[in-house]
Biopython code that builds the backbone (N, CA, C, O; Angstrom):
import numpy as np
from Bio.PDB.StructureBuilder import StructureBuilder

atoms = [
    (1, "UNK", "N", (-12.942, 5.564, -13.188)),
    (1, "UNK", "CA", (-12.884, 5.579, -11.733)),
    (1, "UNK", "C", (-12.932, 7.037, -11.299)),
    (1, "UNK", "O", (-12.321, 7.788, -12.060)),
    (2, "UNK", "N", (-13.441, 7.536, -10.390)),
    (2, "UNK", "CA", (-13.942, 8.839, -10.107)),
    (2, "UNK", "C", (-13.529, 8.893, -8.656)),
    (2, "UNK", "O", (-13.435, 10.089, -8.382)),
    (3, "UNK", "N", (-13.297, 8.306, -7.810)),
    (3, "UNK", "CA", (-12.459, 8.585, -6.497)),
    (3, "UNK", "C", (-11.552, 7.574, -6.128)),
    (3, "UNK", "O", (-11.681, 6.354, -6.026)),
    (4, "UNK", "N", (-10.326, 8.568, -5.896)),
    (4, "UNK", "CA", (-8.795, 7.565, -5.722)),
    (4, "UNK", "C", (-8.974, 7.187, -4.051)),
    (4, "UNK", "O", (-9.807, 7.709, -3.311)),
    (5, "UNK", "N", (-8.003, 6.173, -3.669)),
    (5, "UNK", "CA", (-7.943, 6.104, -2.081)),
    (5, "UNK", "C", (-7.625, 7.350, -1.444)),
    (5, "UNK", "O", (-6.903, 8.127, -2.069)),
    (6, "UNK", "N", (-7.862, 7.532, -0.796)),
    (6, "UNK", "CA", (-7.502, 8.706, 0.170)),
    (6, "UNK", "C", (-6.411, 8.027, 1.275)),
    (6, "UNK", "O", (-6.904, 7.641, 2.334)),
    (7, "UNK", "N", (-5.311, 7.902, 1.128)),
    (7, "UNK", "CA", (-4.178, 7.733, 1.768)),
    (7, "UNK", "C", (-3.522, 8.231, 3.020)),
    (7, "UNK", "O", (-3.003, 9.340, 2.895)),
    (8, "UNK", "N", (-3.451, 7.818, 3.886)),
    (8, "UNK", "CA", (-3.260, 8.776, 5.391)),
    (8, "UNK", "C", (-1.609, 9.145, 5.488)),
    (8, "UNK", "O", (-0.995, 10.048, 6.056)),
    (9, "UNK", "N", (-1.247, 8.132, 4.750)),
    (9, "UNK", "CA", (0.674, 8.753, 4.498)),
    (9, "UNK", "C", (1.317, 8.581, 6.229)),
    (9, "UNK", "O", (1.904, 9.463, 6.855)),
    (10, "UNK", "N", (1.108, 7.681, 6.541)),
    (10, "UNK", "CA", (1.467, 6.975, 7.962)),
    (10, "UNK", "C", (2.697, 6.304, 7.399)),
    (10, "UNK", "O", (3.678, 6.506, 8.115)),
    (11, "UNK", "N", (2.983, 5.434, 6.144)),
    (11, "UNK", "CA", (3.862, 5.011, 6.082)),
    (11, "UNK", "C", (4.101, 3.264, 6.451)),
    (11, "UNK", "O", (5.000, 2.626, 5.904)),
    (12, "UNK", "N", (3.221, 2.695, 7.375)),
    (12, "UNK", "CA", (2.789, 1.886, 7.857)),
    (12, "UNK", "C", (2.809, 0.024, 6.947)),
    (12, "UNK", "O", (2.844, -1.152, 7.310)),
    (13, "UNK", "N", (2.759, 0.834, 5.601)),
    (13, "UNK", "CA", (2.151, -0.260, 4.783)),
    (13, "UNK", "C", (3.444, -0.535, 4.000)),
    (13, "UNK", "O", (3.491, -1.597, 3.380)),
    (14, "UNK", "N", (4.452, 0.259, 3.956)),
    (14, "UNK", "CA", (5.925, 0.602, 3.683)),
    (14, "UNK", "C", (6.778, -0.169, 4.326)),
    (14, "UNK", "O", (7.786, -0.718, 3.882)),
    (15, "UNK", "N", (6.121, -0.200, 5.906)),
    (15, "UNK", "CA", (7.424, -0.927, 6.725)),
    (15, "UNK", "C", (7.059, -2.254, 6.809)),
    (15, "UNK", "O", (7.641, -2.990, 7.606)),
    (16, "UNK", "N", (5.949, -2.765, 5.912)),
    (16, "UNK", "CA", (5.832, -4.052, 6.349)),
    (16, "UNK", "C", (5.972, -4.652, 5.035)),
    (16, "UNK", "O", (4.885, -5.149, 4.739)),
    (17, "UNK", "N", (6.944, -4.851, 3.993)),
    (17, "UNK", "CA", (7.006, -4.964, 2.497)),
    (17, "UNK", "C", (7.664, -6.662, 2.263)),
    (17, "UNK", "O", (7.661, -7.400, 1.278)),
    (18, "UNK", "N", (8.276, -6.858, 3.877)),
    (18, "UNK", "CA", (8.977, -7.975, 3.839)),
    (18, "UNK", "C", (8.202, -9.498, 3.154)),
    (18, "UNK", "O", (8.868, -10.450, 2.750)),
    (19, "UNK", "N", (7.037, -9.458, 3.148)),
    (19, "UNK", "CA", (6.527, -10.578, 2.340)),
    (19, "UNK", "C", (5.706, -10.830, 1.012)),
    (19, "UNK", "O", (4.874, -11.708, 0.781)),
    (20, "UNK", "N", (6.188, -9.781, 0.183)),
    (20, "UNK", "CA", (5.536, -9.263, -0.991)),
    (20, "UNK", "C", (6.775, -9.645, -2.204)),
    (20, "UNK", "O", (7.654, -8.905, -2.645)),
    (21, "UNK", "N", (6.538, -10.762, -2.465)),
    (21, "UNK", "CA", (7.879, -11.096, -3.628)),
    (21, "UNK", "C", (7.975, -9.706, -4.244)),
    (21, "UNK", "O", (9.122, -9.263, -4.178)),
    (22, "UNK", "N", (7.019, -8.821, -4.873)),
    (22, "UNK", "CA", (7.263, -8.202, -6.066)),
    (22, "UNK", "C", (7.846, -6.893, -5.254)),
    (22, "UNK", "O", (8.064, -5.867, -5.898)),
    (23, "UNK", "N", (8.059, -6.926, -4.060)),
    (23, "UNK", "CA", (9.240, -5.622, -3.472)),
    (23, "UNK", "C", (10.429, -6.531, -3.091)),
    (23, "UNK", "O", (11.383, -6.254, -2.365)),
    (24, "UNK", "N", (10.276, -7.175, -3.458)),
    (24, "UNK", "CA", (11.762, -8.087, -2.464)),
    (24, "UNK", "C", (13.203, -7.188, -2.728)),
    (24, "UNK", "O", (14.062, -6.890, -1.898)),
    (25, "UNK", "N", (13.168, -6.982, -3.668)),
    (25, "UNK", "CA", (14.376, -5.472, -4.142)),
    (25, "UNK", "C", (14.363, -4.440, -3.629)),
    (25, "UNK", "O", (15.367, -3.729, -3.685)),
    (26, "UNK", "N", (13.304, -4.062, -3.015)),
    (26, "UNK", "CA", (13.049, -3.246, -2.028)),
    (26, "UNK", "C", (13.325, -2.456, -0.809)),
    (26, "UNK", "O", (13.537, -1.284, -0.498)),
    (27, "UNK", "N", (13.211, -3.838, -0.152)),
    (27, "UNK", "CA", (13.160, -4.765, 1.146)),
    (27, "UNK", "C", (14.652, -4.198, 1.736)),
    (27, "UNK", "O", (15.652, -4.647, 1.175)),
    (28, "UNK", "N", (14.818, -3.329, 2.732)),
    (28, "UNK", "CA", (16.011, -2.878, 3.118)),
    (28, "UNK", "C", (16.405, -3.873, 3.938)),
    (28, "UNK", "O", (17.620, -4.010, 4.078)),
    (29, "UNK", "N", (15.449, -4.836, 4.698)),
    (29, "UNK", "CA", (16.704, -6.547, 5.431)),
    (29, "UNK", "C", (15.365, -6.130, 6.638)),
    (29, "UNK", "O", (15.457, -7.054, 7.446)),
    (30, "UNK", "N", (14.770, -5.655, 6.885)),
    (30, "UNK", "CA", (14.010, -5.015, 8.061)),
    (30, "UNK", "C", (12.569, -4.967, 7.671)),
    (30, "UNK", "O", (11.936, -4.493, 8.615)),
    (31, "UNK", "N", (11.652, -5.321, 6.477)),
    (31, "UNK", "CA", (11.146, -5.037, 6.080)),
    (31, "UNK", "C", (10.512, -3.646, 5.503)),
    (31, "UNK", "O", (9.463, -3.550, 4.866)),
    (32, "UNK", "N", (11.075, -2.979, 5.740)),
    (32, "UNK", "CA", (11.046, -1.255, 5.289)),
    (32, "UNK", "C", (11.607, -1.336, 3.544)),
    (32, "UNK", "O", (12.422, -2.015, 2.920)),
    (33, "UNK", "N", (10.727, -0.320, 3.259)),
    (33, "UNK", "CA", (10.873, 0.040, 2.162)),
    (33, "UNK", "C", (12.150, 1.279, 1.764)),
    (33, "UNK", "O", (12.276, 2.428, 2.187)),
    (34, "UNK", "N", (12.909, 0.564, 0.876)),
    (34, "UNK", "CA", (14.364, 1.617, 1.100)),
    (34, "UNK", "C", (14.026, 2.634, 0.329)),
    (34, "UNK", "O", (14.930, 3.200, -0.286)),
    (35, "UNK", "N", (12.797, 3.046, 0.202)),
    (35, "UNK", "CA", (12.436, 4.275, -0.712)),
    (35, "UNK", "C", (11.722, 5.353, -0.134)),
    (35, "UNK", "O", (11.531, 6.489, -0.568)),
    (36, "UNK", "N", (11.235, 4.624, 1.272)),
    (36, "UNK", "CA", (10.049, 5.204, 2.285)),
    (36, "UNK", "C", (11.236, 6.254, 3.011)),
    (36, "UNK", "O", (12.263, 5.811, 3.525)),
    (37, "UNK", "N", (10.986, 7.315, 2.967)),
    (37, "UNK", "CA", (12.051, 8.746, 3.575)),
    (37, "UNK", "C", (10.577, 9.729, 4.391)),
    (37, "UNK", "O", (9.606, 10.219, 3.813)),
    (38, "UNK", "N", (10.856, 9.741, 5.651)),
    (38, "UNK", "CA", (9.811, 10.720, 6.124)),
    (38, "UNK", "C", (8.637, 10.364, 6.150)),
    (38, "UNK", "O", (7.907, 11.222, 6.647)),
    (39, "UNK", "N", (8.076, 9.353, 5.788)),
    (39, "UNK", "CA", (6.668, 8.397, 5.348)),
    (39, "UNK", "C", (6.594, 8.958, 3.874)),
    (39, "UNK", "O", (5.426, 8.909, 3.489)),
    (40, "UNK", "N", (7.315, 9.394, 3.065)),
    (40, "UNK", "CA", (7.125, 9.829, 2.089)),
    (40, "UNK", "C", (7.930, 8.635, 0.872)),
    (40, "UNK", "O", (9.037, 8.166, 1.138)),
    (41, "UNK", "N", (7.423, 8.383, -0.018)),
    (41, "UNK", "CA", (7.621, 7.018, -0.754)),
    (41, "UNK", "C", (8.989, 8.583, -2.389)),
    (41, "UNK", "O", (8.733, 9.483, -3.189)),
    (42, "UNK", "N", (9.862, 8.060, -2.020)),
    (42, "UNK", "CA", (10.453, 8.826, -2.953)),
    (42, "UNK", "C", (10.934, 8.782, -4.606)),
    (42, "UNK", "O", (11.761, 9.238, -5.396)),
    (43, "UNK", "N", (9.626, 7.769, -4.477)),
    (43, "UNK", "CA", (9.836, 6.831, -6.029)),
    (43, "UNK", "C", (8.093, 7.024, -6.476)),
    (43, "UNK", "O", (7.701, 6.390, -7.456)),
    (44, "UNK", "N", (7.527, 7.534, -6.040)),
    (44, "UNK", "CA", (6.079, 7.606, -5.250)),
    (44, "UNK", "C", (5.457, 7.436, -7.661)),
    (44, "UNK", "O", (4.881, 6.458, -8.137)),
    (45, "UNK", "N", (5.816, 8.495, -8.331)),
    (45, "UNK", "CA", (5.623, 8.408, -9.487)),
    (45, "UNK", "C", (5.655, 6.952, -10.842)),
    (45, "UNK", "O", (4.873, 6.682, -11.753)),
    (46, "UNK", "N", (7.238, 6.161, -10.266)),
    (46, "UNK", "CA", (7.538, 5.465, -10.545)),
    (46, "UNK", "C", (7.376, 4.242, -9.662)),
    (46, "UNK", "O", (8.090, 3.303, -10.012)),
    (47, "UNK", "N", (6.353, 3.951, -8.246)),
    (47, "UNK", "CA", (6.426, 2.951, -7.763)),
    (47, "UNK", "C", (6.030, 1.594, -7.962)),
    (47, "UNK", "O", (4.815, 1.588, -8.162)),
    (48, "UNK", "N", (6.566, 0.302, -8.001)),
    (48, "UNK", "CA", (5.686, -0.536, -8.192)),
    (48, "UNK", "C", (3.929, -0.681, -8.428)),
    (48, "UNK", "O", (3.235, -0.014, -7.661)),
    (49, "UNK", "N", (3.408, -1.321, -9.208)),
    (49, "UNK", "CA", (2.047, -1.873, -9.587)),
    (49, "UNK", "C", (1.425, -2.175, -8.084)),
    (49, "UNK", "O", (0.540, -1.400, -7.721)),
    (50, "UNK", "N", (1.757, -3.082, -7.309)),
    (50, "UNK", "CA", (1.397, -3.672, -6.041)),
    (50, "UNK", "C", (1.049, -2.524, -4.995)),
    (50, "UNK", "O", (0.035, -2.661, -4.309)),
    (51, "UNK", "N", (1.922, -1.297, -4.835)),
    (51, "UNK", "CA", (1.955, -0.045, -4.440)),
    (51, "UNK", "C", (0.467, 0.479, -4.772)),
    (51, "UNK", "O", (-0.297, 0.885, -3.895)),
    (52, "UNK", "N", (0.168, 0.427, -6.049)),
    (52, "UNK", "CA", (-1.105, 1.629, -6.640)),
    (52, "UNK", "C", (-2.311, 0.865, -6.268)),
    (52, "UNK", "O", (-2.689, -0.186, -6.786)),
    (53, "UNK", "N", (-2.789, 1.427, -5.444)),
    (53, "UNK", "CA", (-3.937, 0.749, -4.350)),
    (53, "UNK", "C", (-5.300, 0.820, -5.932)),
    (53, "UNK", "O", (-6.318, 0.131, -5.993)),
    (54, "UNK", "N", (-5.040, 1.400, -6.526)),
    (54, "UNK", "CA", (-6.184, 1.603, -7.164)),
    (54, "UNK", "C", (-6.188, 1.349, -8.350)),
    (54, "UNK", "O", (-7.259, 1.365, -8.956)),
    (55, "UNK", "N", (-4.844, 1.010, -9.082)),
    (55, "UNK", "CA", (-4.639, 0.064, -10.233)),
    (55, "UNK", "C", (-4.924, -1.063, -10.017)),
    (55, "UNK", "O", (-5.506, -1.793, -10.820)),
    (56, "UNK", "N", (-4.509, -1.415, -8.757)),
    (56, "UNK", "CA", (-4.967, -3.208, -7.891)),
    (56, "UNK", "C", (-6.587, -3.162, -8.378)),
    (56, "UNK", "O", (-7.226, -3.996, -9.019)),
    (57, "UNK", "N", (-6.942, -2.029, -7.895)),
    (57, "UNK", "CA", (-8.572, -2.423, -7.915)),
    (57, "UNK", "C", (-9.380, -2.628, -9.412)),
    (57, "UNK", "O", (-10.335, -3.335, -9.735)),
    (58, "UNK", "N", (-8.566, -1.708, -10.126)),
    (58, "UNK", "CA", (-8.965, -2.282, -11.636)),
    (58, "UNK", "C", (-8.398, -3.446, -12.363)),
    (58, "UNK", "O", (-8.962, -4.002, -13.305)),
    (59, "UNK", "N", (-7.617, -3.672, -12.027)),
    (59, "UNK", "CA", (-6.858, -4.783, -12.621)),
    (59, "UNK", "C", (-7.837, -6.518, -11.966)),
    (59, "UNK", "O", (-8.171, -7.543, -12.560)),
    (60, "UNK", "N", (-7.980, -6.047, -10.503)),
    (60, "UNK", "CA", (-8.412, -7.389, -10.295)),
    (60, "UNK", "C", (-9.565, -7.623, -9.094)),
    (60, "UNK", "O", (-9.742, -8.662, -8.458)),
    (61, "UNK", "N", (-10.336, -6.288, -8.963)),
    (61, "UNK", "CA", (-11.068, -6.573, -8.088)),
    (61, "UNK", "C", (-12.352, -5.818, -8.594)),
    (61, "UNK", "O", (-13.387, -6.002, -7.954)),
    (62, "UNK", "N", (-12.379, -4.890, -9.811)),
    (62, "UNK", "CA", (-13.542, -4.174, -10.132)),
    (62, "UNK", "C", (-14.689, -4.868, -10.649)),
    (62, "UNK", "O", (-15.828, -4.402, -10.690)),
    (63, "UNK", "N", (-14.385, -5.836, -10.983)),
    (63, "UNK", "CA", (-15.749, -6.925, -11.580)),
    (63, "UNK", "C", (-16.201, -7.429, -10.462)),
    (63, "UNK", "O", (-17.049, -8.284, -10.719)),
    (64, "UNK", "N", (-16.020, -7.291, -9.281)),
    (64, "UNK", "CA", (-16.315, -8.053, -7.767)),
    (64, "UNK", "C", (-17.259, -7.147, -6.881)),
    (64, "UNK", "O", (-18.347, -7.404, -6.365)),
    (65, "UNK", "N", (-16.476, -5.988, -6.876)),
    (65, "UNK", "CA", (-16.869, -5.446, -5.680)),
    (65, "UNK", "C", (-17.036, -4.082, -6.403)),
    (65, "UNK", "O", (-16.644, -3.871, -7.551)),
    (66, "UNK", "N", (-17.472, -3.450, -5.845)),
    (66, "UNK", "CA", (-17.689, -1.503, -5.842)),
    (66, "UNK", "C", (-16.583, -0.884, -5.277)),
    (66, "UNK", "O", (-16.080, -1.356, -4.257)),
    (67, "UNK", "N", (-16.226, -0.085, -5.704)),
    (67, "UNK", "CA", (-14.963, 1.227, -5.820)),
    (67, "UNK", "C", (-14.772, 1.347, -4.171)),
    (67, "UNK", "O", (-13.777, 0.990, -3.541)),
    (68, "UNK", "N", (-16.272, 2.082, -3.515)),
    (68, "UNK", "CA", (-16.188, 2.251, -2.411)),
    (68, "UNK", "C", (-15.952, 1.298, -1.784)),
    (68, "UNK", "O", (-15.134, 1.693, -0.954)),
    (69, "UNK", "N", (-16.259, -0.474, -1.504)),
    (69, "UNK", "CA", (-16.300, -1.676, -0.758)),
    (69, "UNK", "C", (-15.008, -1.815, -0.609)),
    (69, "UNK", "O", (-14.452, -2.218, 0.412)),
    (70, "UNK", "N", (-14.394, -1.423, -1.815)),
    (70, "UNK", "CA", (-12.458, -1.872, -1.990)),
    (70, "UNK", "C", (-11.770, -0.829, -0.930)),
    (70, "UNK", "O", (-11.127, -0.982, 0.109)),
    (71, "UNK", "N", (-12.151, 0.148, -1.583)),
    (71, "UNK", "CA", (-11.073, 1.383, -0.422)),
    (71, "UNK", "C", (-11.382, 1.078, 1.134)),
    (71, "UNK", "O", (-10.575, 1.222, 2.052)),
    (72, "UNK", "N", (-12.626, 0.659, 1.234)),
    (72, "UNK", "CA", (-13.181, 0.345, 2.794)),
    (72, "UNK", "C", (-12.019, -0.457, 3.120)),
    (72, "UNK", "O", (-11.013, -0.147, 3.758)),
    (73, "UNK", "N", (-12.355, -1.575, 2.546)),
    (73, "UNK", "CA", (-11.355, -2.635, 3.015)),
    (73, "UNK", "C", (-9.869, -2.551, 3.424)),
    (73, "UNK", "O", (-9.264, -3.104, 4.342)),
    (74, "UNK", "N", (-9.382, -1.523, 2.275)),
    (74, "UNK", "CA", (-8.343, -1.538, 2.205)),
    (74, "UNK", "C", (-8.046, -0.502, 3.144)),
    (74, "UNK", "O", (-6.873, -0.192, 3.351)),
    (75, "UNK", "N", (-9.114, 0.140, 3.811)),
    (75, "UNK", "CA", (-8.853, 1.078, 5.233)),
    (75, "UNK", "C", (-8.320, 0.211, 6.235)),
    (75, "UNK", "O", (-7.251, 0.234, 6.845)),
    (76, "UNK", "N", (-9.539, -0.740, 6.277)),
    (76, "UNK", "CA", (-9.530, -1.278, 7.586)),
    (76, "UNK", "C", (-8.430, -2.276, 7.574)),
    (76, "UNK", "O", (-8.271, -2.926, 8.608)),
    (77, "UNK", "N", (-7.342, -2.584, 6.167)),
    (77, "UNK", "CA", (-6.525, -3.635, 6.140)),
    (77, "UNK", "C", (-5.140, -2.433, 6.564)),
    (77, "UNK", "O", (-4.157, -2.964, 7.082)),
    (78, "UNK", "N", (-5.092, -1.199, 6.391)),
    (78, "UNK", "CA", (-4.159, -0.047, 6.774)),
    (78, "UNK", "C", (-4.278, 0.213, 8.144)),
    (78, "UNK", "O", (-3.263, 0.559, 8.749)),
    (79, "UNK", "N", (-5.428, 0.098, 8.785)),
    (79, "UNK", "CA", (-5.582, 0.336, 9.989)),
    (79, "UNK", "C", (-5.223, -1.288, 11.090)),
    (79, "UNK", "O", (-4.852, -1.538, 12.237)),
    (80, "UNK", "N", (-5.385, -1.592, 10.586)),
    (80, "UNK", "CA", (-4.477, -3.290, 10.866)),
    (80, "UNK", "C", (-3.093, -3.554, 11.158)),
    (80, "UNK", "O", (-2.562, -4.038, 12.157)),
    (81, "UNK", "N", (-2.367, -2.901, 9.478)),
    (81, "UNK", "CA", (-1.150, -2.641, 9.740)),
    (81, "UNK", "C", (-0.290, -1.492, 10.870)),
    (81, "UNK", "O", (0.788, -1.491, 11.465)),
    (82, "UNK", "N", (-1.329, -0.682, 10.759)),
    (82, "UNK", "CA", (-0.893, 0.525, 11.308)),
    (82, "UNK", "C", (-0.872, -0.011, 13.040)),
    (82, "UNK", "O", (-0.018, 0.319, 13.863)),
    (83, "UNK", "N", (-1.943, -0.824, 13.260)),
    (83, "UNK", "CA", (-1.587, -1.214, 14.713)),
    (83, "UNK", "C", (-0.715, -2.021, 15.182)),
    (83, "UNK", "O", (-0.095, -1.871, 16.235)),
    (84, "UNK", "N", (-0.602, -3.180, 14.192)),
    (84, "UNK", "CA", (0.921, -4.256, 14.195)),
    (84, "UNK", "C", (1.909, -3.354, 13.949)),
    (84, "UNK", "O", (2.985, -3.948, 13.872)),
    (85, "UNK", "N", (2.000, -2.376, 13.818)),
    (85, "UNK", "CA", (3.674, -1.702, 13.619)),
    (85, "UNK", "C", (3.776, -0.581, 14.923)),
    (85, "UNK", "O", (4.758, 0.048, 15.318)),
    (86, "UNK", "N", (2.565, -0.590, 15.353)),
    (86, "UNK", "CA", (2.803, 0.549, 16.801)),
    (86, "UNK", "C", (3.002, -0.853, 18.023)),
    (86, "UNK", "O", (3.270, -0.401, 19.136)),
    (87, "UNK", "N", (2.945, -1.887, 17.999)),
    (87, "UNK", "CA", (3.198, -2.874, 19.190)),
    (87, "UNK", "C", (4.164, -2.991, 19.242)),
    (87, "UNK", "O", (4.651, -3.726, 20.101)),
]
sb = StructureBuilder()
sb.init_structure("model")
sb.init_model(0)
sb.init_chain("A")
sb.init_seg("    ")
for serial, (resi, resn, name, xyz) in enumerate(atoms, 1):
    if name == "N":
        sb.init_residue(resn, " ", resi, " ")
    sb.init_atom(name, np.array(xyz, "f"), 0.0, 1.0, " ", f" {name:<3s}", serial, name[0])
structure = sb.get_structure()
């Protein structure tokens, strides 16, 4: 893989963790991530699998689609969140 996501660090995708079994430990009661400090993920090295936008993509979407088609998506699925959390 030769280009990672480019991440805007909004934080956005952090506060909405509440329906993701594999953060449920997470999950500060609010859906926020009790690790998210400053939009900054403070586990960021050690974070969950579900977290690594781009392990996702090898693990289960690279036989499908192209590198670039995935990150697209996964823009426009950040830019989604990012507007449900400013309403």
């Amino acid at each position: 893989m030769t280009q990672k996501f480019s991440c805007k660090k909004c934080g956005s995708c952090c506060r909405t963790i509440s329906d993701i079994e594999e953060l449920e430990e997470y999950d500060l009661g609010d859906g926020s991530c009790k690790y998210l400090k400053n939009n900054i993920c403070l586990i960021y090295n050690e974070r969950p699998e579900v977290c690594r936008v781009d392990k996702i993509y090898l693990k289960y979407f690279k036989e499908n689609m192209k590198l670039k088609d995935y990150h697209k998506k996964i823009s426009q699925l950040c830019s989604r969140i990012k507007n449900m959390n400013n309403k």
